[in-house]
Each structure stands twice: as structure tokens, then as C-alpha cells.
C-alpha positions as CSV (number, residue, x, y, z in Angstrom):
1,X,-21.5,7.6,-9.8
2,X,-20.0,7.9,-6.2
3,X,-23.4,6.0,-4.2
4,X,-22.3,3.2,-7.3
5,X,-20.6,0.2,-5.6
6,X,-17.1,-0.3,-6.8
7,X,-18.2,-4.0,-7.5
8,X,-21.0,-2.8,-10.1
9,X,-17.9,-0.4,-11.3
10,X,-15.8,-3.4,-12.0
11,X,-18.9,-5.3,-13.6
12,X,-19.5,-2.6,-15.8
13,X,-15.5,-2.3,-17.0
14,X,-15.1,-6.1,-17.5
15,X,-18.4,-5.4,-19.5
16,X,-16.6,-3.3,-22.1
17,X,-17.2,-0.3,-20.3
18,X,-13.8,1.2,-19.8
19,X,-14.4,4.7,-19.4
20,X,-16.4,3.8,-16.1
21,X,-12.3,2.8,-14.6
22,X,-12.0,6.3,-14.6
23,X,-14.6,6.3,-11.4
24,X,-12.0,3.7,-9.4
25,X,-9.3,6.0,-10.2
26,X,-10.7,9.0,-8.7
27,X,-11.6,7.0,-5.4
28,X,-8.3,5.2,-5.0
29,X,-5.7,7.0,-6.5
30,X,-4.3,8.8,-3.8
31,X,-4.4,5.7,-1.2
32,X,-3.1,3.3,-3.6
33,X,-0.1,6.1,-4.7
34,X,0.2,6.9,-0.7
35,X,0.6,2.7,-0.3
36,X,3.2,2.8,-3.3
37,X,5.2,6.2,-1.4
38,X,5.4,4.1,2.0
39,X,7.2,0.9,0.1
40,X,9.1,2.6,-2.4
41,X,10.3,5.9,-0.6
42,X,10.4,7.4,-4.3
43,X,7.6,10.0,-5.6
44,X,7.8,9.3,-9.2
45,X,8.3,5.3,-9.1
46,X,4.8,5.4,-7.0
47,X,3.6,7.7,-9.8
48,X,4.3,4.9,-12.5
49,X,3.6,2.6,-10.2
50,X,0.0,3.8,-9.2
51,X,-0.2,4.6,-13.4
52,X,1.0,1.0,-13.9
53,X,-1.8,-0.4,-12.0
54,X,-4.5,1.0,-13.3
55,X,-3.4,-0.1,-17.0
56,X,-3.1,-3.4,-15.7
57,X,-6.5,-3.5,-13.9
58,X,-7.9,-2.8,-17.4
59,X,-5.9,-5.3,-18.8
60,X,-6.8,-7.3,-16.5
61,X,-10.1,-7.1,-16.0
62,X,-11.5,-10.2,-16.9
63,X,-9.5,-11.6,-13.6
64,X,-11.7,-10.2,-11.3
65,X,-13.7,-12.5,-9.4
66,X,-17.1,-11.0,-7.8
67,X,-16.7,-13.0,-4.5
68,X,-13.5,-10.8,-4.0
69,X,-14.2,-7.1,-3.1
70,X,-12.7,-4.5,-5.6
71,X,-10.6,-2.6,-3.0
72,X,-9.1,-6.5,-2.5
73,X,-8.0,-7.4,-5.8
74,X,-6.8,-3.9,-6.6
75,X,-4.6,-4.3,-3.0
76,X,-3.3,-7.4,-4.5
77,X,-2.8,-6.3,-7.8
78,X,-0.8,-3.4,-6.7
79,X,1.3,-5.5,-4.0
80,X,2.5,-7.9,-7.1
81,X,2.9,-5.0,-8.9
82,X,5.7,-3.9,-6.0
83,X,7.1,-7.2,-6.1
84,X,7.5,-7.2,-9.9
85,X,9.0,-3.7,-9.8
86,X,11.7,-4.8,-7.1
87,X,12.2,-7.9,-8.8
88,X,12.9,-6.1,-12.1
89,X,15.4,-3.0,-10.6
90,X,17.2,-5.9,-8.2
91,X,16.9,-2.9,-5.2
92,X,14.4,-4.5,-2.8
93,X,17.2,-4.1,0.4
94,X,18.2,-0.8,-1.0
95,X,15.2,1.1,-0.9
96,X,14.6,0.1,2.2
97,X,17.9,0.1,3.6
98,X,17.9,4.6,1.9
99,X,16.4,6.3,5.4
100,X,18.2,9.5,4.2
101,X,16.8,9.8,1.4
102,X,12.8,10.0,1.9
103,X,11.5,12.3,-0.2
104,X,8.3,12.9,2.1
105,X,8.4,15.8,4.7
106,X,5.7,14.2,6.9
107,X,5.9,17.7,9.3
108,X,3.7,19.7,7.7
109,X,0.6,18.5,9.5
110,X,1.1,20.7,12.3
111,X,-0.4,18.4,14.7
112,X,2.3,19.3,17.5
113,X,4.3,16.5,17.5
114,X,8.0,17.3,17.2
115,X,9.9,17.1,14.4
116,X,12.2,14.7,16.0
117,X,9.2,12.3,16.8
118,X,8.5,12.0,13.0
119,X,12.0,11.3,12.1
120,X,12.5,8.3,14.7
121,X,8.9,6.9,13.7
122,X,10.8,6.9,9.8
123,X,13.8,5.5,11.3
124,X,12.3,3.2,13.0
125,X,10.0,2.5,10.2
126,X,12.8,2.0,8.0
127,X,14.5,-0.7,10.2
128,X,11.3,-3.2,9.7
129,X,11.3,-5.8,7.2
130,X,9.5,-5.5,4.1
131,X,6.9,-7.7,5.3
132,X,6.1,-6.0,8.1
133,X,6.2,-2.5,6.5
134,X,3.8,-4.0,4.2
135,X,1.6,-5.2,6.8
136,X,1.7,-1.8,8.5
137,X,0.7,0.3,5.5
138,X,-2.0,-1.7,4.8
139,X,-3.6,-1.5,8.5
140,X,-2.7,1.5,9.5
141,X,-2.1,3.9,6.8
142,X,-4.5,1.9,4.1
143,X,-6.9,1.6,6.6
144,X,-7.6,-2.0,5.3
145,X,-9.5,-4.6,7.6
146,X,-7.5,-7.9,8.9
147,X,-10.3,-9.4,6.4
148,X,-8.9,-7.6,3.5
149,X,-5.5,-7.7,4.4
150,X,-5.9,-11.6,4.3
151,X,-6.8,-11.9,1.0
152,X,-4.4,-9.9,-0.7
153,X,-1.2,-11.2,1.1
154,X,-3.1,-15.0,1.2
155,X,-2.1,-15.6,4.9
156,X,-5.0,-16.2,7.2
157,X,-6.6,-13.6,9.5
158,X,-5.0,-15.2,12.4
159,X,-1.3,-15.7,11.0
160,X,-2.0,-11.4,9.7
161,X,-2.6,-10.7,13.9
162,X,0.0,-12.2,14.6
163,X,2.6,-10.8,12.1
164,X,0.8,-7.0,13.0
165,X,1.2,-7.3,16.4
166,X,5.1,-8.6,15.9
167,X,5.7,-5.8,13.4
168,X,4.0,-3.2,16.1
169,X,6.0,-4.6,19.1
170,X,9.4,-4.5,16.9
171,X,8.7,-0.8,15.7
172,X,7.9,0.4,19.3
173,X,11.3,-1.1,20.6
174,X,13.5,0.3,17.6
175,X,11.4,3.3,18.1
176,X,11.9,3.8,22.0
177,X,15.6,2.6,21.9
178,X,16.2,5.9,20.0
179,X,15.2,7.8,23.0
């Protein structure tokens, strides 16, 4: 199953084929919970979050369109599936606004970079809008294509360079001011 395309995956689910969602899971699971972590800043809401989305991506199913690449419409999926969530608990400025509060120790990578460096880059993360957080963990940490990005935020590839390279420039300045 892993040389299987994740578009014949989803063929196969909307088929009838259920069990084959098990497949998307294992290959996205982490990214899409680690995408869920950087918006939420809360271990277990990602958890129901990430749960959530898969459940509705079965439910679903029969709204994915083949001209839209699976790793797309399961981006998309999972951003309205943010939205919903802060619309429903009425915190979308407080979980942003809780920088004390991250749950994730990000040092234990070793990578030599100062503790001190990690916890500006959070503060400094923490001071973006949600929009541009968004942005940013698709990019950087999702590792998603402008292409991609596009698609699942329905701006155009042009109007997503120009909000990445804003949201950059604004976290380098809240970043450096720190120093």
C-alpha cells in the first residue's frame, strides 16, 4: 500500500472501501496532529481534533473532487475544522493570546540552539495573527507548496507570497526586538 497514490486511496474509500482510510491515517496523522498543536497550543484538543478529521473525511468522502490532490482537501478539511472548533469554544484570541502555557518543549532536539532562542521564536510566534500562523505552519512546518497552500485557504498563489513574506518579515522583527 505505501507506492499506492493517496488519490487511488481516496478512490477506493469513496468506493465503499473504508478500511483503506486507515492507509491516509498512518501517512498523515502526525503532520496533520503537529498542524493542529501549532494552532491550538493544546495536546489533547489536536488529538480530537486530528480524530475529528478523519471521521469527517469518511463522512465526507463523497466531497472529494479528483482534480483536487488528497493532501489538499484533507488541509482544507482540517483548517475548517479549526475554524469550527474556535467558533464553537468562543477562545480563538485566547489561545493565541496563552504563550505561557504551551504545552510543547521544543528543546529536546539538541540541535544547539539555545534554549532562549526557542522561547523568543514561540513568543514571537505567539504575537502573529492567526492568519499568518496559519500560513506559516502550512509552509514551513507542513511543508505544503504555495500551490497547495492556495487551495486550501482559496487565496491565489500570488496574494499567499505576499501574506508569507509579510508574516516572515513581522516574525523576524518581533523576534529580533526581543534581543
Amino acid at each position: 500500500m505505501a507506492d499506492i497514490p493517496d488519490e487511488v486511496i481516496m478512490q477506493h474509500v469513496k468506493d465503499g472501501k473504508l478500511a483503506e482510510m486507515s492507509v491516509l491515517f498512518e501517512r498523515y496523522h502526525i503532520r496533520l496532529y503537529n498542524f493542529f498543536l501549532k494552532l491550538t497550543r493544546n495536546r489533547d484538543i489536536s488529538q480530537d481534533l486530528t480524530q475529528n478529521l478523519f471521521y469527517r473525511m469518511i463522512k465526507y468522502k463523497n466531497s472529494y473532487k479528483n482534480e483536487l490532490s488528497v493532501k489538499s482537501w484533507m488541509y482544507k478539511m482540517a483548517r475548517n475544522l479549526h475554524v469550527d472548533y474556535c467558533r464553537e469554544e468562543k477562545r480563538s484570541e485566547e489561545l493565541f493570546l496563552k504563550t505561557d502555557s504551551y504545552p510543547v518543549d521544543l528543546t529536546n532536539d539538541n540541535s544547539g540552539f539555545p534554549e532562549e532562542d526557542y522561547e523568543r521564536l514561540e513568543y514571537a510566534f505567539s504575537a502573529l495573527s492567526a492568519e499568518q500562523k496559519e500560513i506559516i505552519v502550512l509552509s514551513r512546518y507542513q511543508g505544503l507548496k504555495y500551490e497547495e497552500i492556495s487551495l486550501i485557504i482559496n487565496q491565489s498563489v500570488p496574494a499567499i507570497k505576499v501574506a508569507m513574506h509579510r508574516a516572515i518579515k513581522r516574525l523576524r522583527g518581533i523576534y529580533f526586538k526581543q534581543i
